[in-house]
C-alpha positions as semicolon CSV with decimal commas, in nm:
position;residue;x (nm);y (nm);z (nm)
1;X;1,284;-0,728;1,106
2;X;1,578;-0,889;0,849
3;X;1,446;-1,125;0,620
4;X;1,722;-1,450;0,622
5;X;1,766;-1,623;0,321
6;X;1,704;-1,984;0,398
7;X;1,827;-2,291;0,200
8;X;1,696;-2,587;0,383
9;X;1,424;-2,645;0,130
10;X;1,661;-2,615;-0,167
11;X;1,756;-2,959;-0,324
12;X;2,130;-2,999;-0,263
13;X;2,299;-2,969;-0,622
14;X;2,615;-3,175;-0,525
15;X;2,418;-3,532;-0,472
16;X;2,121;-3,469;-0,654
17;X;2,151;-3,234;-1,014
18;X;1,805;-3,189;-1,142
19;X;1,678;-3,380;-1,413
20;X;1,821;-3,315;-1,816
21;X;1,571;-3,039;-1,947
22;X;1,597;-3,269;-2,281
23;X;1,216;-3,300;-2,321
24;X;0,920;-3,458;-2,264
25;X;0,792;-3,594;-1,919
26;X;1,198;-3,531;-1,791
27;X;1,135;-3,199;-1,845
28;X;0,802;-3,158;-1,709
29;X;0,913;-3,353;-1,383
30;X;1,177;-3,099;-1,348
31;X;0,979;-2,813;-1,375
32;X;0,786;-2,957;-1,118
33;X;1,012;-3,045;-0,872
34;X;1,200;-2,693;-0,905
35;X;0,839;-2,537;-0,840
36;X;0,739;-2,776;-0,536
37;X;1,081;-2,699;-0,386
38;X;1,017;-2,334;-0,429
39;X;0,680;-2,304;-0,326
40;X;0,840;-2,508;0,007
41;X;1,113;-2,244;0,054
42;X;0,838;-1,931;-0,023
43;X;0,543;-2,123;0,251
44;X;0,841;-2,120;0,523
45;X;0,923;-1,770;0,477
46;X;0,539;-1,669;0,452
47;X;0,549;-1,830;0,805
48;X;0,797;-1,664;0,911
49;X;0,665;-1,330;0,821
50;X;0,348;-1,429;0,929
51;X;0,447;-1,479;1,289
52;X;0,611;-1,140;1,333
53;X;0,340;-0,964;1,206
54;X;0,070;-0,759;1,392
55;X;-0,316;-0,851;1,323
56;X;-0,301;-0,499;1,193
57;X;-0,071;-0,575;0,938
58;X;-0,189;-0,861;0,844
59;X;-0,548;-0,674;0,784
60;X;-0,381;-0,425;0,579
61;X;-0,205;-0,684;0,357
62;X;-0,588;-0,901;0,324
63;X;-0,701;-0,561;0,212
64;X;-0,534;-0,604;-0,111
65;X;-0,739;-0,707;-0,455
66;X;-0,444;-0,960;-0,501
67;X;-0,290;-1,225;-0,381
68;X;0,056;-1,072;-0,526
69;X;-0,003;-0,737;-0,368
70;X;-0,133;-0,851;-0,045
71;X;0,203;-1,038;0,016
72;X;0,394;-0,657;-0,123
73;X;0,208;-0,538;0,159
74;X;0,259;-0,716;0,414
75;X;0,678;-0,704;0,400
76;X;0,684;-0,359;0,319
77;X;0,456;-0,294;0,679
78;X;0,691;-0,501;0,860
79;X;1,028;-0,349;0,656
80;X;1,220;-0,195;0,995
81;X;1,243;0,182;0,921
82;X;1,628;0,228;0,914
83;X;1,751;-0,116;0,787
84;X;1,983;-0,186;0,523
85;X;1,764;-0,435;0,380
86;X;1,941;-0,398;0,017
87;X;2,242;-0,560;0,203
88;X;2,033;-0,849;0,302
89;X;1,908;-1,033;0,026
90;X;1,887;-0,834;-0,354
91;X;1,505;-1,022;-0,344
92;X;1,453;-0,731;-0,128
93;X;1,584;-0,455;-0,265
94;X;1,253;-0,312;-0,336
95;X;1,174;-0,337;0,015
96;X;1,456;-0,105;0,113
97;X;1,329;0,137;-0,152
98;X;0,967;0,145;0,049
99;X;1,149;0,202;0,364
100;X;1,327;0,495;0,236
101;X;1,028;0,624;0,105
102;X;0,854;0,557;0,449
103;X;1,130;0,732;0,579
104;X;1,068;1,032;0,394
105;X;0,668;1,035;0,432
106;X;0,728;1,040;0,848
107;X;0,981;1,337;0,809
108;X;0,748;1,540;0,618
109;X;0,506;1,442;0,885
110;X;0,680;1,640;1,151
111;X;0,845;1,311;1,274
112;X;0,685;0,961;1,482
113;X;0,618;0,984;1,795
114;X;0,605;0,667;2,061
115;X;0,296;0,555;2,230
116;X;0,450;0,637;2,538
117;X;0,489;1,030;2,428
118;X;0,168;1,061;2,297
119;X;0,030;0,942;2,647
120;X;0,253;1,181;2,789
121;X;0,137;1,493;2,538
122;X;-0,218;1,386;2,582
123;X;-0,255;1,286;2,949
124;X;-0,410;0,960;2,888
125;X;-0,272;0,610;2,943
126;X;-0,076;0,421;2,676
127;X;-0,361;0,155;2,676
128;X;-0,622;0,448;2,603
129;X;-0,323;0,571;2,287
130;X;-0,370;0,195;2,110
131;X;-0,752;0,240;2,185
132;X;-0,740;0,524;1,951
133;X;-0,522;0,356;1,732
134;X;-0,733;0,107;1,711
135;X;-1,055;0,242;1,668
136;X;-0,918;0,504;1,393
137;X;-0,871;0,801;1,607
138;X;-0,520;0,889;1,547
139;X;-0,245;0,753;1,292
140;X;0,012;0,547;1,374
141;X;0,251;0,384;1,137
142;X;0,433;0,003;1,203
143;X;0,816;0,098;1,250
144;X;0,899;-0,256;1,174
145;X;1,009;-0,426;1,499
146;X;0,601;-0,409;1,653
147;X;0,550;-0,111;1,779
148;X;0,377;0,219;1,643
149;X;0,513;0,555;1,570
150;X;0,263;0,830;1,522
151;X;0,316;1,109;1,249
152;X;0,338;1,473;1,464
153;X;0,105;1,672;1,208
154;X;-0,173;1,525;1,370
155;X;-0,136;1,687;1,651
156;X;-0,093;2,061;1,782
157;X;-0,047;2,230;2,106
158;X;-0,368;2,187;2,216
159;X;-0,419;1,780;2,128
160;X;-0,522;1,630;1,826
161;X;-0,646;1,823;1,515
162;X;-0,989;1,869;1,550
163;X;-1,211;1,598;1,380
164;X;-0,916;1,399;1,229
165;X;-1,116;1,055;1,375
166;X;-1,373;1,158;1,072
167;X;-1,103;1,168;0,810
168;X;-0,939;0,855;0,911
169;X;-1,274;0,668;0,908
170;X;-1,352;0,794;0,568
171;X;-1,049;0,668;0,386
172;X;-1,148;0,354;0,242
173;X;-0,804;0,207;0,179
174;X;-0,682;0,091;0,544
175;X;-0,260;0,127;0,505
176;X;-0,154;0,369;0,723
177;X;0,119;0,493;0,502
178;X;-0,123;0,528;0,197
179;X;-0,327;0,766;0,471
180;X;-0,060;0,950;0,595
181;X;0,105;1,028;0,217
182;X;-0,267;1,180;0,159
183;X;-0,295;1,410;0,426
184;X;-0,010;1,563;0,342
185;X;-0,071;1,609;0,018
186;X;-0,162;1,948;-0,140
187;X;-0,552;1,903;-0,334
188;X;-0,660;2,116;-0,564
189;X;-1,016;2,016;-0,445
190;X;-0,900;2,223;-0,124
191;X;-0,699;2,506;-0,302
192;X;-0,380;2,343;-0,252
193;X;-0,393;2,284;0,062
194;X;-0,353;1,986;0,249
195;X;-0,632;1,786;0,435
196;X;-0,463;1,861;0,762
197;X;-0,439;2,196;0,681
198;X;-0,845;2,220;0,604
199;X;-0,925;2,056;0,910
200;X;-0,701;2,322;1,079
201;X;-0,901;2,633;0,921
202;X;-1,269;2,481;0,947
203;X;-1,289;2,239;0,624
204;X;-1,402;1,949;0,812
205;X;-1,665;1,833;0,516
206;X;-1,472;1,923;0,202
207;X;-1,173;1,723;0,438
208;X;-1,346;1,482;0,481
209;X;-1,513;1,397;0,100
210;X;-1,120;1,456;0,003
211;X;-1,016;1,134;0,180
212;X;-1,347;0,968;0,064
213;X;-1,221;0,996;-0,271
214;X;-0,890;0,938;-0,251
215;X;-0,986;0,628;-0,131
216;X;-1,183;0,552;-0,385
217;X;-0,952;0,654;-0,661
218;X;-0,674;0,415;-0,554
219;X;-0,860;0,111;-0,461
């Protein structure tokens, strides 16, 4: 999704220049019509965000302790994986920074599959795929446009890792991305290895009290 800059709520400089800055109540009316006409243009593109994004995004951004971060959030979930977004609008810059970084995180995931490949890999139906999604039974990423991609290390040639629905439920922090940059992290609670890697070799409990804390750390 590109963000567009819109002007329509901007006053138009050529007819009306904003008030002398001089002093007293001149200033203060200024001040307050610059911030009603930016708290205009900032509600419009709130609504415009708003209305692209998925009830799961919009979970993950009301997730946040703050207002501030819960708005970071929610345009970094819906940040299209391979957009220019620098090239957009510089308010976004950090934006494209998070995508590159998502970028990174799925490629060091083994790449994202489609719900349509993971029915195929699994035998089961793409509506019984988002039931897992849903329900916290396999990870699966926002690429930005409304559909999922789902991180490879999850799975093996047999299906998914074994007990990975536990871990997922156990993290406490609910962004996907934040969950998928932990279990491929190495933990020196686990000897270095990763979480996925434990759950491969029998850790399920000491996998499982890893993501436990981790949520609990970064809350």
């Amino acid at each position: 999704m590109r963000l567009r800059r819109s002007t329509a709520a901007l006053p138009k400089a050529k007819n009306r220049p904003f008030p002398s800055m001089g002093g007293g109540h001149s200033a203060e009316n200024a001040r307050e019509a610059l911030a009603q006409a930016f708290l205009k243009r900032s509600v419009k593109m709130l609504q415009r965000v708003i209305s692209s994004a998925s009830s799961e995004a919009l979970k993950s951004a009301l997730s946040s302790p703050t207002d501030v971060g819960g708005v970071a959030t929610l345009l970094s979930d819906l940040a299209p994986l391979d957009a220019d977004l620098s090239a957009v609008d510089p308010f976004v810059e950090a934006m494209a920074r998070g995508a590159a970084i998502k970028q990174e995180l799925l490629t060091n995931g083994g790449g994202g599959l489609t719900s349509s490949q993971v029915s195929s890999a699994l035998g089961i139906t793409r509506q019984a795929v988002d039931k897992r999604r849903i329900r916290h039974a396999l990870l699966a990423v926002p690429n930005g446009s409304g559909e999922y991609l789902y991180p490879a290390c999850q799975f093996t040639s047999a299906g998914v890792i074994p007990n990975l629905e536990e871990v997922l439920r156990a993290f406490q922090i609910r962004s996907p991305w934040t969950q998928l940059s932990a279990l491929l992290a190495p933990a020196p609670a686990l000897g270095g290895k990763t979480i996925l890697e434990a759950l491969k070799s029998g850790g399920i409990e000491r996998a499982i009290a890893i993501a436990a804390s981790f949520g609990e750390q970064a809350a």
